[in-house]
N, C-alpha and C positions, 0 to 999 in steps of 0.2 A: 504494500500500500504506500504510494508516494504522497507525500502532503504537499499540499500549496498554501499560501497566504495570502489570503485578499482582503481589498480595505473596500468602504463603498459607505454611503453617505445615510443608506437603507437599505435592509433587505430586500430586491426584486423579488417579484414574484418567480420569473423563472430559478432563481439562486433556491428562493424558499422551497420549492418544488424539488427540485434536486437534491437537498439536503433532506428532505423528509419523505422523501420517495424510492430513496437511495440509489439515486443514479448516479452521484456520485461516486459511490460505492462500487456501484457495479462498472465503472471505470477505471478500479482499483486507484480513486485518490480520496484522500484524507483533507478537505478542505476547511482552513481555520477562516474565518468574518471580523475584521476587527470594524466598530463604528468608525468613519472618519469626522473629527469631533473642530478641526482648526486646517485651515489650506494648507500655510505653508507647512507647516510640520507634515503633512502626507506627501505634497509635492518634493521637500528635501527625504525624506523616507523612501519612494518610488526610485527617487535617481538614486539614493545611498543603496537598494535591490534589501529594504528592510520587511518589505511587499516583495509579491514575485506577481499579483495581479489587482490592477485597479479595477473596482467597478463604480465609473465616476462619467465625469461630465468628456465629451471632445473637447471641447472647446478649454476645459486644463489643461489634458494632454497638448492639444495646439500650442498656448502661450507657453506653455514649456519649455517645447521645441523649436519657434522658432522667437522664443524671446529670450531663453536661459541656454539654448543649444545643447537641449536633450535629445538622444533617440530614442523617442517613443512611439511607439507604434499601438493599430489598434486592431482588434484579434476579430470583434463581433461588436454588432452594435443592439444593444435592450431596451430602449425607449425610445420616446418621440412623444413631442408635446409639452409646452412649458405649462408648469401650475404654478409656478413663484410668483405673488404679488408683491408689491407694493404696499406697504401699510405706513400711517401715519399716526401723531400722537395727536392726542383729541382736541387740538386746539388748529391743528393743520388739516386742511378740507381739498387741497387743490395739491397737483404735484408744483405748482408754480410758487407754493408758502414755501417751499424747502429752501429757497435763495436765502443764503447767509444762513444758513441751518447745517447742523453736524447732524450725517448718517452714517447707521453702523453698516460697515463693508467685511470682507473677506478677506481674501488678496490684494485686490485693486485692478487687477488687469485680467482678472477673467471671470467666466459664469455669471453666478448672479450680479454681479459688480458689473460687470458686461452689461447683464440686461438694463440695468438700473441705469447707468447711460444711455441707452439706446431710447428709455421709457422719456426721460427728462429731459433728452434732448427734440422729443418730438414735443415738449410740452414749451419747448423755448429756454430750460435750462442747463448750460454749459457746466462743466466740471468745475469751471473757476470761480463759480457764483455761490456753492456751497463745499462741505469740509467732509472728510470721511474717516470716522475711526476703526480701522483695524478689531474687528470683534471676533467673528465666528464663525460656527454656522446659522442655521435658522434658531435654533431655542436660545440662543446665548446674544443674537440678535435680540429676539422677541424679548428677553429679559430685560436687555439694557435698554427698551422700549418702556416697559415698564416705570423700572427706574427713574424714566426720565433723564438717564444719560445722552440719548440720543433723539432725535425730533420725528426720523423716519428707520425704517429699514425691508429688508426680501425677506418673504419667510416662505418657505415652501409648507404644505402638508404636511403632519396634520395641523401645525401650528399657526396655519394663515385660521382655520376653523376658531382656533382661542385668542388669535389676534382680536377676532370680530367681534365674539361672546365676552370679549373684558372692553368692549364698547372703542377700539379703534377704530380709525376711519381707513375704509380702502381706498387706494389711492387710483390704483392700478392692476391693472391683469398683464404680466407680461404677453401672454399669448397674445393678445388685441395687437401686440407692435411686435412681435417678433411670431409668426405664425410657421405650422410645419416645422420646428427647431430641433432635431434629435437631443436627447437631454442625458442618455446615457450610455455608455459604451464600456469595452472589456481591453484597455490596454495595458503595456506594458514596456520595456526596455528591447530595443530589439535584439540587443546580442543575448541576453539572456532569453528569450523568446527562441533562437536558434540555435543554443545550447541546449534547451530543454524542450523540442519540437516535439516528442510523441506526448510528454505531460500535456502542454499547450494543446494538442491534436486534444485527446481524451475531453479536456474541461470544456475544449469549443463545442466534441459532440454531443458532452451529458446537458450542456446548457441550451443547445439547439433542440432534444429529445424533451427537455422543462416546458422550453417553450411550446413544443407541441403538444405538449399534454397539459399546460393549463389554457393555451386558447381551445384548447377541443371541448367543444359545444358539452356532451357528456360529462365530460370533469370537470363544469363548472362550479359547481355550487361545492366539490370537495375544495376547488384550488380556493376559494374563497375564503372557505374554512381554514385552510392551512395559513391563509395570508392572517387573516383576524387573529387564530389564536400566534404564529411567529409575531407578527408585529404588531402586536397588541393595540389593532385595526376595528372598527366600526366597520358594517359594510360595505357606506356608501363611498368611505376612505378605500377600501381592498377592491372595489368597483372602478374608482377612479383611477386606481395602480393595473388594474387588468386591461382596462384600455388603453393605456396606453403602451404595451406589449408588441413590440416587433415581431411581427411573424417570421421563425425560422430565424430571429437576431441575423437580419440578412444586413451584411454590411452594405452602403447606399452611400456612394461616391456624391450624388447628387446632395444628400444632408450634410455629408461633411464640408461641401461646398459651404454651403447655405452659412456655418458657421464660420468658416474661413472671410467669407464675405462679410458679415456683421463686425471680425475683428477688422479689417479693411477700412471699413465706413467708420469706425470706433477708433479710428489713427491706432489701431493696437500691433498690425500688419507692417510692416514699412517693404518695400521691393527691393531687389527682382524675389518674384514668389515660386514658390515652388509648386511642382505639381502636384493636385488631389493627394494621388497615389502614394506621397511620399510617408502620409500620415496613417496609411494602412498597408497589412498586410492579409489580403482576401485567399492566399494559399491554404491556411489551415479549415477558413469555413468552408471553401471549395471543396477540399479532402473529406473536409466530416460529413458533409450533405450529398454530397456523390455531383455535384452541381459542375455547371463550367467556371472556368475563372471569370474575374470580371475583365471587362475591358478596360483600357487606358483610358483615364479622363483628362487628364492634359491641366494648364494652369487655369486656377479659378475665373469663372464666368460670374457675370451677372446674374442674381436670381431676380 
């Protein structure tokens, strides 16, 4: 039995299925979950190989590599669809009050910090017009919201639900300004990733086999269950996590686009760009689903 180590921000559904279905198991690996709780500490972890696989956002993996000149690559892609809003404290109504207002951020330069530019800039506010502190992730956002430390912040599921119910204002849906956004994938280091090609092979197939057996119609209402009681989910929360479920986590040159593009428009990008391709590697899903390879997608288009 060979172990692996992954980090991930939540449990997917397809990882939960796998782990309590045991196909992991039955791919002879030993898979350890750790939560990811602070960016950069996972992002310095990922390149220190303290992980051997992320299950996190592209668009990390992205600023990583061509911001910090990591090779990272991505194996499979498991979501699609932003749920991170915007929330406000009860006295800010508008994303346009946050000018001269400190928001709690991430990194700074990717994901939700990504969207949260993208939200404010179509609202008419620039980076330079408010301040951003370095906090977390979403709960440790949503706290220093509380507190009062901070004016705004992202909070993804389920804690945009308790942002609302302790009387926040929402501000924003990211989906409405960034639609169609893949939101989670399976990377990792690429030489490590061809150092250890048959483990990597295995996890790509038990997580493609997850995936088919929790969108398959029949094992709905078990994968549901497993999702509620792992991640100690309400329905309509393990509902909104099944939707958004990549079928067959088929990797999608075109989404990865789509974030490459957002970083571009976001000045997070600078040129000459590299092609799609460089940010994945579609051999292994190829291999586990019996599929063809993908084609070459060339340097970022316009979406």
């Amino acid at each position: 039995m060979d172990k692996l180590r992954t980090i991930g921000y939540y449990p997917l559904p397809a990882f939960v299925a796998a782990q309590q279905k045991n196909l992991f198991k039955d791919h002879e690996l030993e898979v350890e979950f750790e939560i990811a709780t602070f960016a950069p500490e996972h992002n310095r972890g990922m390149a220190d190989g303290r992980w051997d696989l992320s299950l996190t956002s592209p668009d990390t993996m992205i600023a990583r590599a061509t911001r910090d000149g990591q090779d990272f690559v991505l194996v499979l892609m498991a979501e699609k669809d932003l749920q991170v809003k915007l929330f406000g404290a009860r006295d800010i109504t508008s994303p346009r009050d946050l000018r001269g207002k400190l928001i709690a951020g991430d990194p700074g330069d990717s994901n939700y910090d990504l969207h949260r530019r993208k939200i404010l800039r179509d609202y008419g506010v620039r980076e330079s017009e408010y301040e951003v502190k370095i906090i977390g992730t979403s709960p440790f956002r949503l706290e220093a919201l509380r507190k009062g430390e901070v004016s705004a912040c992202m909070v993804a599921p389920p804690y945009d639900t308790q942002a609302k119910t302790e009387g926040f204002n929402l501000l924003a849906r990211a989906a409405d300004h960034i639609p169609n956004y893949p939101t989670t994938t399976c990377w990792t280091r690429r030489a490590w990733a061809q150092q250890n090609r048959e483990k990597v092979l295995r996890f790509v197939r038990a997580f493609v086999t997850a995936t088919d057996w929790v969108l398959d119609p029949d094992n709905r209402e078990e994968a549901l269950r497993l999702m509620q009681d792992y991640g100690k989910l309400n329905r309509e929360q393990a509902e909104e996590k099944l939707a958004r479920v990549i079928p067959r986590a088929e990797i999608d040159p075109t989404g990865i686009n789509r974030v490459v593009q957002l970083r571009i428009e976001m000045g997070l990008y600078d040129p000459p760009y590299d092609p799609i391709e460089r940010f994945y590697d579609a051999s292994f899903w190829s291999k586990a689903t019996g599929l063809p390879p993908l084609p070459p997608f060339g340097p970022p288009r316009p979406t």
